[in-house]
N, C-alpha and C positions, 0 to 999 in steps of 0.2 A: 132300829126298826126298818129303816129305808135298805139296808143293807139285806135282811131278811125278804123283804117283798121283790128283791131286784132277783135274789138267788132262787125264788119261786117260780117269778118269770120264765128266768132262762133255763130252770129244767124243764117247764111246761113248755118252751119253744123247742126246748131237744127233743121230748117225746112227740109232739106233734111233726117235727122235723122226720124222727126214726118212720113214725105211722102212715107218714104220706109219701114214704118209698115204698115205690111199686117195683117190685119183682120181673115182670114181665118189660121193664127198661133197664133192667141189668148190667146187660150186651149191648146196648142199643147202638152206641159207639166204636161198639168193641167189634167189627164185623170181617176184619184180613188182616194177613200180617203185610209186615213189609217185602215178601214178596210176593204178594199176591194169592196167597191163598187162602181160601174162605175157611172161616174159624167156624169147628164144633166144639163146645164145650160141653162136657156132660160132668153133673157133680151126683155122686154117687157113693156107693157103698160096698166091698167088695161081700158083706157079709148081709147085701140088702138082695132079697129074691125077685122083688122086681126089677133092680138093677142087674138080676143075672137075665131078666127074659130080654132085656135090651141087647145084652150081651148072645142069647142065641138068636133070637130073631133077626136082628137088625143087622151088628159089628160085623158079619161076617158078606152083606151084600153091601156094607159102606165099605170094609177095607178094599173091598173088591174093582167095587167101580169109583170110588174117590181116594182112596188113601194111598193104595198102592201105588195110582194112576199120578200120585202128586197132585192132585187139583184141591185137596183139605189139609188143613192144619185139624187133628187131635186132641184134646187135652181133656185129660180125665181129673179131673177135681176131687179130691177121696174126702168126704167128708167126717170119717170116721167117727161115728158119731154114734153105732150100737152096738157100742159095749168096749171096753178098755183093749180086747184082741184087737178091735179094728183098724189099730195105732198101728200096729205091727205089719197088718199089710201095706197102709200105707209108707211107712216108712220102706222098707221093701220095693213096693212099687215105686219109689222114687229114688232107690239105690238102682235100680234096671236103669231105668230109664236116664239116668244121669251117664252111668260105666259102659249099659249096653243099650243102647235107647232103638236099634233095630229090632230089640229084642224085648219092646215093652208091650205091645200088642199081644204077644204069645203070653206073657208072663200073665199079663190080668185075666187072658180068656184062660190059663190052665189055675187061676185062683179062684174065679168064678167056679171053675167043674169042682172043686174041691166043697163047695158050699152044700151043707147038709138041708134036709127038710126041718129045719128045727132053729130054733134061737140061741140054741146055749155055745157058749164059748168054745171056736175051735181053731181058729188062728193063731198056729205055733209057730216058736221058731223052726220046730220039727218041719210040718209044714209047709212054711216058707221056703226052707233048704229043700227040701224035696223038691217042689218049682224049679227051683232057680236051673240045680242040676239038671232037669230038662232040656235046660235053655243049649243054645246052638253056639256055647261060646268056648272058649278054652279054661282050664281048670284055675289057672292065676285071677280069672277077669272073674270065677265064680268066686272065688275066696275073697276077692277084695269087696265085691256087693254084699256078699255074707258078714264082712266084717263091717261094712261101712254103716247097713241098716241096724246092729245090733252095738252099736258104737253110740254110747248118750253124747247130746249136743254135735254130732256129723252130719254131714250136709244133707243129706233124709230126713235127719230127724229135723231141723230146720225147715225144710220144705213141708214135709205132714205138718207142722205148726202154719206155714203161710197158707193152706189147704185148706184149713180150719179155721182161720181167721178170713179167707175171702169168704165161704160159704155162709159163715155168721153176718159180716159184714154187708152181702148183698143182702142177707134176706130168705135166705135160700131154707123152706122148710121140710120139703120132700126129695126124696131119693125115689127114682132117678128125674132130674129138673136137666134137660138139654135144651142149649141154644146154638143155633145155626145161624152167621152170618149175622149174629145180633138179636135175629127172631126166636123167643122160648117155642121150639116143638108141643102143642098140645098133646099130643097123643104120642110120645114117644116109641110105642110098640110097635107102631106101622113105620115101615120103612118106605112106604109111599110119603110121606108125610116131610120125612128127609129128602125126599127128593124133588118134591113139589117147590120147596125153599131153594135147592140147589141148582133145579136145572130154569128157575126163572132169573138168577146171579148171573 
């Protein structure tokens, strides 16, 4: 009986443990790398349409005046989380970014353009390969990212598993959720907003 009421306890202390993580303290630690540059994190969805207006609005005056410029660290977090395609891009996105990782910003913004008005299932490998060919790299470096993200258990598909496991882990229940520097972006769509965090760093 004492054994029964101890095992109650501590899952009542876990749940209340999970319930009193607050989201909005994330990042709170987490604000530059080691060399100095101020961390964005955005966890998202490449199949999420508010994650794509982040992606026109915003990514294209942040790569501009911090990414390019060296002054940000990146990282896009694929939460993959609507619909079993969205495995695919991540894994994908993280075969770029590992082989061609210059070449990872073009890859999301040209899978973002491919996103329909619609929900239904449309990230192919077809798809995918089409992207990649895009990319500004030679035809050996495309084949080995083509082979690497459609390779079960390769360092992609590993990665989209840690991808999914931080976003669960923190807490993270909307796409697109960005932190800058630590602080979650209320308003993600304004790029005032990114920069108001940035330019007081």
């Amino acid at each position: 009986m004492k054994k029964a009421w101890l095992s109650i306890v501590l899952v009542l202390t876990l749940v209340l443990a999970t319930a009193c993580t607050n989201p909005e303290d994330t990042h709170k630690d987490d604000k530059t790398t080691s060399d100095g540059k101020i961390k964005i994190i955005e966890y998202g969805d490449f199949k999420c349409p508010y994650c794509k207006k982040v992606e026109k609005n915003v990514m294209p005056k942040l790569k501009k005046h911090y990414i390019d410029t060296d002054k940000v660290d990146y990282q896009f977090v694929n939460m993959a989380f609507l619909g079993d395609d969205s495995i695919i891009g991540s894994r994908a996105g993280h075969a770029v970014q590992r082989l061609a990782p210059e070449q990872y910003l073009k890859f999301q913004e040209l899978m973002f353009k491919q996103q329909p008005n619609s929900e239904k299932a449309w990230i192919t490998n077809q798809i995918v390969d089409q992207q990649i060919d895009k990319l500004k790299i030679n035809t050996t470096l495309k084949k080995e990212i083509k082979d690497d993200y459609k390779q079960e258990n390769s360092k992609s598909w590993v990665a989209a598993k840690k991808d999914q496991k931080q976003y669960k882990d923190n807490h993270i229940e909307t796409a697109p959720t960005v932190f800058v520097h630590g602080q979650k972006v209320e308003d993600p769509y304004d790029f005032e907003n990114y920069k108001k965090i940035l330019e007081k760093e």
